[in-house]
C-alpha positions in Angstrom: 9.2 86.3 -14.0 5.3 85.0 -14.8 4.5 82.1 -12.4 5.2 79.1 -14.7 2.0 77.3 -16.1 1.5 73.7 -14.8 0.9 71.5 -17.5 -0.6 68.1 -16.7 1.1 64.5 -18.3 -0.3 61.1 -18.2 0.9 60.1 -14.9 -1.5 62.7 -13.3 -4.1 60.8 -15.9 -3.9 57.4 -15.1 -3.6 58.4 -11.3 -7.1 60.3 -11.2 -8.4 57.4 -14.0 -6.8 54.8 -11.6 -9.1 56.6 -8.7 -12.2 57.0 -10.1 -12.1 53.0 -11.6 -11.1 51.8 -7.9 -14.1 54.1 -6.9 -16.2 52.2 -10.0 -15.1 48.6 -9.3 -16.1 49.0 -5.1 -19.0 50.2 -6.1 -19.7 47.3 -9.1 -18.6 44.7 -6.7 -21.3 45.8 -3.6 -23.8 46.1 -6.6 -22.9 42.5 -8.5 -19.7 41.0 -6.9 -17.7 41.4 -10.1 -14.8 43.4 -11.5 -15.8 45.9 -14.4 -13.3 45.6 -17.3 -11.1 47.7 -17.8 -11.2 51.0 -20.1 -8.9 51.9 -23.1 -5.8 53.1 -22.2 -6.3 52.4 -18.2 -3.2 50.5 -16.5 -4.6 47.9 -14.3 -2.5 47.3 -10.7 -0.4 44.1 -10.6 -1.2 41.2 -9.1 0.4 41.6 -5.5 1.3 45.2 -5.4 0.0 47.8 -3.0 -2.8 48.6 -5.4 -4.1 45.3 -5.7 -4.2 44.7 -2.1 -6.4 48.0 -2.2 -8.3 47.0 -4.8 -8.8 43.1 -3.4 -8.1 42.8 -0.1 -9.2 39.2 -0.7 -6.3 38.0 -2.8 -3.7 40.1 -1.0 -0.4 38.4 -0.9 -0.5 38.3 3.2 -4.1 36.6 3.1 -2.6 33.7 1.7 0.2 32.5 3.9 -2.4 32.8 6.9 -4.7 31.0 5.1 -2.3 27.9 4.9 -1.5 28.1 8.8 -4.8 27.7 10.0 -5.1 25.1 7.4 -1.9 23.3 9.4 -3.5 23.9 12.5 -6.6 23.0 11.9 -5.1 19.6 10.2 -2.8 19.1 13.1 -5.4 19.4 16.0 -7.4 16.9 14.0 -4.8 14.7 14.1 -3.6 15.4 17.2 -7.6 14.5 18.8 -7.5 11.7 16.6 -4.6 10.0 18.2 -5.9 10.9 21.7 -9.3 9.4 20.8 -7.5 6.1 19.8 -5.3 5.7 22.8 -8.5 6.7 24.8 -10.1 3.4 22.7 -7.0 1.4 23.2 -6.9 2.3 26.9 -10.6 1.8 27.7 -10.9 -1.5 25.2 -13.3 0.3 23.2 -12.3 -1.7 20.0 -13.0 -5.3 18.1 -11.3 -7.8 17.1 -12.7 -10.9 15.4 -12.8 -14.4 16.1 -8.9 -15.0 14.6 -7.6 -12.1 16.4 -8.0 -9.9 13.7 -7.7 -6.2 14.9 -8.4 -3.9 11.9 -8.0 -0.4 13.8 -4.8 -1.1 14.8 -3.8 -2.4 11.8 -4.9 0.5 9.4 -3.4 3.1 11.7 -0.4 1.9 13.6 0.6 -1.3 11.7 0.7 -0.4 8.4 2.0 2.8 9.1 5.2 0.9 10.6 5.5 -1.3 7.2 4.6 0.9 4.7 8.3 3.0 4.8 10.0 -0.6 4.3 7.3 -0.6 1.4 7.7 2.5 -0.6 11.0 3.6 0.4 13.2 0.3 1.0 11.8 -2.1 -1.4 10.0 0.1 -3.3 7.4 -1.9 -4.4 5.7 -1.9 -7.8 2.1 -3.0 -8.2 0.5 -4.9 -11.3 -3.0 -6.2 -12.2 -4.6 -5.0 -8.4 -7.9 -4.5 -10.3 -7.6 -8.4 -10.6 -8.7 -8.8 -7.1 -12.1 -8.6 -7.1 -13.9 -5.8 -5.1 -16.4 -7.8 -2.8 -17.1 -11.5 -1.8 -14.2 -14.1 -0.7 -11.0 -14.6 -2.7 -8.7 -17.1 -2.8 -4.6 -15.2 -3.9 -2.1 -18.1 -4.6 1.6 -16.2 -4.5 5.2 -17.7 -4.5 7.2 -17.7 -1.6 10.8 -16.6 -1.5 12.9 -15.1 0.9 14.2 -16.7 3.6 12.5 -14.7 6.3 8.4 -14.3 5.1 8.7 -10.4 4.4 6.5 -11.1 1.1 3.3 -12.0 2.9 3.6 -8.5 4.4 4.5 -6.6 1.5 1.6 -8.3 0.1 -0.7 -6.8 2.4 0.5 -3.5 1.6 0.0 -3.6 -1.8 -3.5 -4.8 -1.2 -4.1 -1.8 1.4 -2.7 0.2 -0.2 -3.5 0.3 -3.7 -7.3 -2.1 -3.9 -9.4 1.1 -5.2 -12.4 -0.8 -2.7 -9.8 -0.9 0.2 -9.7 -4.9 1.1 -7.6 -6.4 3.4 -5.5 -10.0 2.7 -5.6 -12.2 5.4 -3.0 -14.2 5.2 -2.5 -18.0 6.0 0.8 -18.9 8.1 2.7 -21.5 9.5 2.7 -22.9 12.7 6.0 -21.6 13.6 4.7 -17.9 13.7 1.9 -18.6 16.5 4.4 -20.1 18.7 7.4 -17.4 18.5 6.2 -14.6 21.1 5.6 -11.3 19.8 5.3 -12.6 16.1 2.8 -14.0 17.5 0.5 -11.1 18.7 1.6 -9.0 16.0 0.5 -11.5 13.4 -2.7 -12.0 14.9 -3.4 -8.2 15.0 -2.7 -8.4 11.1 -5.2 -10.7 10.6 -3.2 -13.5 10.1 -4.6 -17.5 10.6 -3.7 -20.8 10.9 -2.9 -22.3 7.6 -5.5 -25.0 7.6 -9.0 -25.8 5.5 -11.3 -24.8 8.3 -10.0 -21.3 8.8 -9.3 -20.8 5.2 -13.1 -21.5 4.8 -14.2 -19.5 7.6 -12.6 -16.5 6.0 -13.9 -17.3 2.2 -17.2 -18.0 3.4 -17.3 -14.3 5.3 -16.0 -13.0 1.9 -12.6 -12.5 3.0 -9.5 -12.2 0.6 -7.5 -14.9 1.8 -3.8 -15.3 0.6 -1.6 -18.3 0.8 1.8 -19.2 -0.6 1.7 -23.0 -1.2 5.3 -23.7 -1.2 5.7 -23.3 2.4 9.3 -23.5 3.9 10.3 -25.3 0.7 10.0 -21.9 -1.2 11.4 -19.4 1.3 14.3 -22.1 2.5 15.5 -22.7 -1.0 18.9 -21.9 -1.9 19.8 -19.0 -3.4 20.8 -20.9 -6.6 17.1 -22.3 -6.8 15.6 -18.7 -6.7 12.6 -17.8 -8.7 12.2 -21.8 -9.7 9.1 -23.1 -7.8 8.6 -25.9 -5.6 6.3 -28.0 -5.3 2.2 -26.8 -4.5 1.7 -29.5 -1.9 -1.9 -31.5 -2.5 -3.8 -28.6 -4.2 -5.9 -28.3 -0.7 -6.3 -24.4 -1.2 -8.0 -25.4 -4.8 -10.1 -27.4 -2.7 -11.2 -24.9 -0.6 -11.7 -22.6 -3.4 -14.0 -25.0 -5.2 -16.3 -25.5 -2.0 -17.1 -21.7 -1.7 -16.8 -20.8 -5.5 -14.1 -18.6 -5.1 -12.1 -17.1 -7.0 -7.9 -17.9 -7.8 -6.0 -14.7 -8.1 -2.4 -16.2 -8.8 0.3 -13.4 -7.4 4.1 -13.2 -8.4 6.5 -11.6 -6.3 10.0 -10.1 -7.5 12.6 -9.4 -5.5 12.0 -10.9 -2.2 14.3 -13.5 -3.7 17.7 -11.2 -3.1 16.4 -9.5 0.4 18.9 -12.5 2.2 20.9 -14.5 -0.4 20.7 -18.3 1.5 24.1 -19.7 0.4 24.0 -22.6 3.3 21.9 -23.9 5.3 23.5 -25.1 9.1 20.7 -28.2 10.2 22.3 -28.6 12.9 21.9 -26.0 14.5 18.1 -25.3 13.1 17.5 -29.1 14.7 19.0 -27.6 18.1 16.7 -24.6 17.6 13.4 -25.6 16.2 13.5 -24.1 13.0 13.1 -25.6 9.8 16.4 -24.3 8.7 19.3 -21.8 9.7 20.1 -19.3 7.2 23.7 -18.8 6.1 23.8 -15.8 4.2 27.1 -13.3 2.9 26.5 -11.2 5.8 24.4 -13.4 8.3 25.5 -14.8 11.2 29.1 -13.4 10.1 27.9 -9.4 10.7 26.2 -10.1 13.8 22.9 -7.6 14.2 23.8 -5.8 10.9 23.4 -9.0 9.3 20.0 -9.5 9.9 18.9 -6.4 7.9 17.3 -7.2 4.0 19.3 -5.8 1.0 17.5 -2.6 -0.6 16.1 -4.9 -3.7 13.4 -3.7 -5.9 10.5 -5.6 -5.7 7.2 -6.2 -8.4 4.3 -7.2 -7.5 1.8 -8.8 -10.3 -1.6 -10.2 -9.6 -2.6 -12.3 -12.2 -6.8 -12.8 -13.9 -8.7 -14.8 -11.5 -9.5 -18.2 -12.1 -13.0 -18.7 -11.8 -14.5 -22.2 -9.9 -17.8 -21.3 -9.2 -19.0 -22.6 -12.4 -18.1 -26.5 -10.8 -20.2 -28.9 -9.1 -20.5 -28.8 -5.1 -18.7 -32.5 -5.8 -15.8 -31.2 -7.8 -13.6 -30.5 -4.5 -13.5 -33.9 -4.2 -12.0 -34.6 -7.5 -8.4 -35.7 -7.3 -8.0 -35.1 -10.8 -9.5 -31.6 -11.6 -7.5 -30.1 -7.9 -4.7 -31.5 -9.4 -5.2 -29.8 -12.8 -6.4 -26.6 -11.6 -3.0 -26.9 -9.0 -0.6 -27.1 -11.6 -2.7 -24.1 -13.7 -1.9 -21.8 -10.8 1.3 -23.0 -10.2 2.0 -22.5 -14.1 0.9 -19.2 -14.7 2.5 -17.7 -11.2 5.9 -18.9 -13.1 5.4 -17.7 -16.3 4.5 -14.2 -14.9 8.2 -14.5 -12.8 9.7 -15.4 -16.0 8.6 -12.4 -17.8 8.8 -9.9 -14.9 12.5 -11.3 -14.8 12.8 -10.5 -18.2 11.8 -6.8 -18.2 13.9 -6.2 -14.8 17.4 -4.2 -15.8 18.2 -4.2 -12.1 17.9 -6.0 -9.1 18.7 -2.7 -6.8 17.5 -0.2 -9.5 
């Protein structure tokens, strides 16, 4: 029998063609770094095959996955020296704090850090109007105050942190009651919180702080639960006057949800007289749970900061006029309500 004549097909085609274009494109891509196109009738390797990897070793499927490991390495060891070099700080004293206390290292990486899962995951908070806040020079934000234990001050803060596209921190004006409780203390101090008086509150504007205060005092987060979202009274209108001496701005703040957190349904005096406090709590689960009492229901919470209310366009005598504070006052005051009202409005849920 005559040997049988090998014919050649296609496959034997497009192997040699396949060859001779890797041999073309290693050659175009020493001479100009780019891939020649392809010819008619030439069958191109797939992305991740063994003839790509040939072809590209830079794109090969195994480059990858190494790539994003050193990428986590490299992340964690920065973090990992980062943390050393801040205990090293925090060890040595090799950090400031201001004249209140105020201790903004640990604040941006330890204390917020600790608030911010109660923040996005607990109360999840929603944020309205931050570009109202104005991105340099001091600021005066008025907000309700609900709650029976001040958790809103904080989320505040958060929201301000977190969201001000220039980065700001509130500094927030409390009661006398938190700088005599230990620990709350401390921690309030670190947080750059102050005495709520004039003369701090002026200190801070006139360093171009932001400066938050919730007029209502204990009157708005001792309410009843039957009383929520109604606001008491604003006091005198001193934080107006405080504004008007430094021409700052009044960014009025609402706050949604803080209401619900601990539903006060009584109020034991006697025992808050015994204790100091200006009240004692009786809520459906407080005192009667014991420690499981004392944790806030998951409520969702909005956040709205309102236009600023300008005041430097007054005379320096103005923050002695009874009659403008008062009017400016009940401005605020008025346009902090009417935001709750509506936010109350669009709510379809106080968990959801």
């Amino acid at each position: 029998m005559a040997d049988a004549k090998v014919i050649p097909f296609d496959d034997d085609h497009r192997s040699r063609g396949s060859a001779a274009s890797r041999r073309r494109g290693a050659a175009g891509r020493r001479q100009g770094g780019t891939r020649p196109p392809a010819a008619v009738g030439e069958v191109q390797p797939l992305p991740g095959t063994a003839a790509a990897r040939e072809d590209d070793p830079v794109t090969g499927e195994d480059e990858q996955p190494r790539e994003r490991a050193a990428d986590r390495e490299g992340g964690l060891e920065q973090r990992i020296a980062s943390g050393l070099a801040f205990l090293r700080r925090r060890l040595t004293g090799d950090y400031e704090v201001d004249d209140f206390g105020y201790d903004e290292e640990l604040t941006d990486q330890v204390l917020m850090s600790l608030l911010r899962p109660m923040y996005e995951k607990y109360f999840r908070v929603e944020v309205k109007g931050i570009e109202n806040i104005p991105s340099e020079g001091g600021a005066l934000i008025v907000a309700n105050h609900s709650g029976t234990v001040p958790v809103d001050g904080l989320m505040m803060q958060v929201a301000v942190h977190d969201h001000h596209p220039a980065g700001r921190h509130l500094r927030l004006l409390a009661a006398d009651l938190v700088f005599v409780l230990p620990v709350v203390n401390e921690l309030a101090r670190k947080l750059g919180h102050t005495l709520a008086c004039a003369e701090d509150a002026e200190r801070l504007l006139a360093q171009g702080e932001l400066v938050g205060v919730m007029p209502e005092g204990f009157k708005g987060i001792g309410k009843p639960f039957s009383e929520r979202y109604k606001l008491q009274r604003f006091g005198r209108g001193g934080f107006v006057s405080t504004a008007l001496r430094h021409g700052a701005p009044i960014v009025p703040c609402s706050v949604v949800g803080a209401e619900e957190i601990y539903p006060m349904i009584g109020n034991a005096k006697t025992l808050a007289r015994l204790l100091g406090f200006p009240y004692f709590p009786l809520t459906p689960t407080f005192p009667w749970l014991g420690p499981l009492g004392a944790i806030p229901l998951p409520t969702k919470w909005t956040i709205q900061f309102g236009e600023p209310i300008p005041t430097d366009g007054y005379p320096p005598e103005a923050a002695e006029d009874p009659m403008l504070m008062f009017n400016l006052t009940d401005q605020v005051r008025e346009q902090i309500q009417h935001t709750l009202y509506k936010l109350l409005v669009q709510r379809r849920s106080v968990f959801f």
